[in-house]
C-alpha positions as CSV (number, residue, x, y, z in Angstrom):
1,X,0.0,0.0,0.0
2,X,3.0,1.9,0.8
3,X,5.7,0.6,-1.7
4,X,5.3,2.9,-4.3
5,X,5.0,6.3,-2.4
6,X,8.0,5.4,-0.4
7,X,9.8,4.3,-3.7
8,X,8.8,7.7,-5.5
9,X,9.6,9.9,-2.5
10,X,12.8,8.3,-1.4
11,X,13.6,8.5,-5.4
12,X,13.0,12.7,-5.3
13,X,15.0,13.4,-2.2
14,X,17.7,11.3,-3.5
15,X,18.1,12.5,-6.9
16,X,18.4,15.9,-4.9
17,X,21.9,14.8,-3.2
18,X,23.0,12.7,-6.0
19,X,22.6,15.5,-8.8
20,X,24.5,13.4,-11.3
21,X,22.5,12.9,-14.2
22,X,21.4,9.4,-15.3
23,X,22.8,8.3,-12.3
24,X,21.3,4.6,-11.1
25,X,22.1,5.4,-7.5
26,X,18.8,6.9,-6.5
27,X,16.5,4.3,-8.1
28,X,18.5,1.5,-6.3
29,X,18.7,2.9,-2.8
30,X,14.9,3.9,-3.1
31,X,13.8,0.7,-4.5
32,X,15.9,-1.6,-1.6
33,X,14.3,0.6,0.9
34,X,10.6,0.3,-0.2
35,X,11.0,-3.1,-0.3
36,X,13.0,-3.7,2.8
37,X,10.2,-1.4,4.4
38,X,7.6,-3.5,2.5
39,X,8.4,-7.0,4.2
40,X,9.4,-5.6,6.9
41,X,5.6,-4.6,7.7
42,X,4.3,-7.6,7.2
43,X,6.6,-10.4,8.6
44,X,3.8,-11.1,11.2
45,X,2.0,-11.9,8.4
46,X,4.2,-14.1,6.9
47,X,5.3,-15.8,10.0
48,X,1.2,-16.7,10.6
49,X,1.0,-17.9,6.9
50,X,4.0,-20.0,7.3
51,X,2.7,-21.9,10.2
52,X,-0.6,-22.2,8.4
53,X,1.2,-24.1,5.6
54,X,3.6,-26.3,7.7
55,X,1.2,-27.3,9.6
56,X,-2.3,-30.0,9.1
57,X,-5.0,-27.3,9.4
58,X,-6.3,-25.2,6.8
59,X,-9.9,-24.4,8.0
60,X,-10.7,-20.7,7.1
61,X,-10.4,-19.9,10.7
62,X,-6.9,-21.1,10.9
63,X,-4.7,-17.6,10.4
64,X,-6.4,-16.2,13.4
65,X,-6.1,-19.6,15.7
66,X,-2.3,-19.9,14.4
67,X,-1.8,-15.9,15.4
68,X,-3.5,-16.5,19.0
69,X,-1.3,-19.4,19.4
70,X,1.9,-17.8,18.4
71,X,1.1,-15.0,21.0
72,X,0.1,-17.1,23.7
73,X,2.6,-19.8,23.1
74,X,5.7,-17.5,22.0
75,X,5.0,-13.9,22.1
76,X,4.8,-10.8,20.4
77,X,8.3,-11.2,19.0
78,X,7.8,-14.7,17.5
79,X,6.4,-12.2,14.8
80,X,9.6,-10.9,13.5
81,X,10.9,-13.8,13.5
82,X,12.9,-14.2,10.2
83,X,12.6,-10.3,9.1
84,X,16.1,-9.9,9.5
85,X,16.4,-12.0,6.2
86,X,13.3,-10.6,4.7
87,X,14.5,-7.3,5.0
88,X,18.4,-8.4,3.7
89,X,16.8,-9.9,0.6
90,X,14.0,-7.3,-0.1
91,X,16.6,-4.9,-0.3
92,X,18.8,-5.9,-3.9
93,X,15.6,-7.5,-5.2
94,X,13.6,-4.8,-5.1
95,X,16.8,-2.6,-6.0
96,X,17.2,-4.4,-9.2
97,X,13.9,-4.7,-9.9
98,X,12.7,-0.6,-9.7
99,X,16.2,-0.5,-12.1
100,X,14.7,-2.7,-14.7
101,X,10.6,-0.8,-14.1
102,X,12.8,2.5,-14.9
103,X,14.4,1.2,-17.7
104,X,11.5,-0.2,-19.5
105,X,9.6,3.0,-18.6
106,X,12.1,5.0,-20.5
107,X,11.8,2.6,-23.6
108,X,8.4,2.6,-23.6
109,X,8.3,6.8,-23.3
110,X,11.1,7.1,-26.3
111,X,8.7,5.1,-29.0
């Protein structure tokens, strides 16, 4: 919901300090840190689906009986568990891929 606002405003500011024209450097920085941002927010969600799928039950009420368990059994933090390495691998695949968006949108706006 965020991604792309945080991608186009972290883009401006940066192109502010790194004035060099056609230079990559702001599109990579702003497009690691939308996505690292991205996954970041919803780890909890991703540690909830996780369990769902490693697990026997898939009745529609299982996301929020697997959440209540987490919480009760582990605790808030069992949440974040493994954002560390979302965040690390968000970071040069959303890099690369706002390089390649820019790219094409540059071809595309030349024909």
């Amino acid at each position: 919901m965020f991604y792309l606002p945080v991608y186009e405003k972290g883009k401006r500011e940066l192109k502010k300090v790194f004035a060099t024209e056609g230079s990559l450097l702001p599109t990579i920085i702003a497009g690691g840190v939308a996505g690292s941002l991205s996954w970041w927010t919803i780890t909890p969600i991703e540690v909830v689906k996780n369990r769902i799928q490693t697990s026997s039950s898939h009745s529609p009420q299982a996301f929020l009986q697997t959440a209540k368990s987490i919480y009760k059994n582990e605790g808030l933090r069992a949440f974040g568990k493994g954002g560390l390495i979302l965040i690390f691998r968000g970071f040069p695949v959303n890099a690369v891929g706002f390089v390649i968006y820019e790219k094409i949108m540059a071809l595309g706006s030349a024909l």
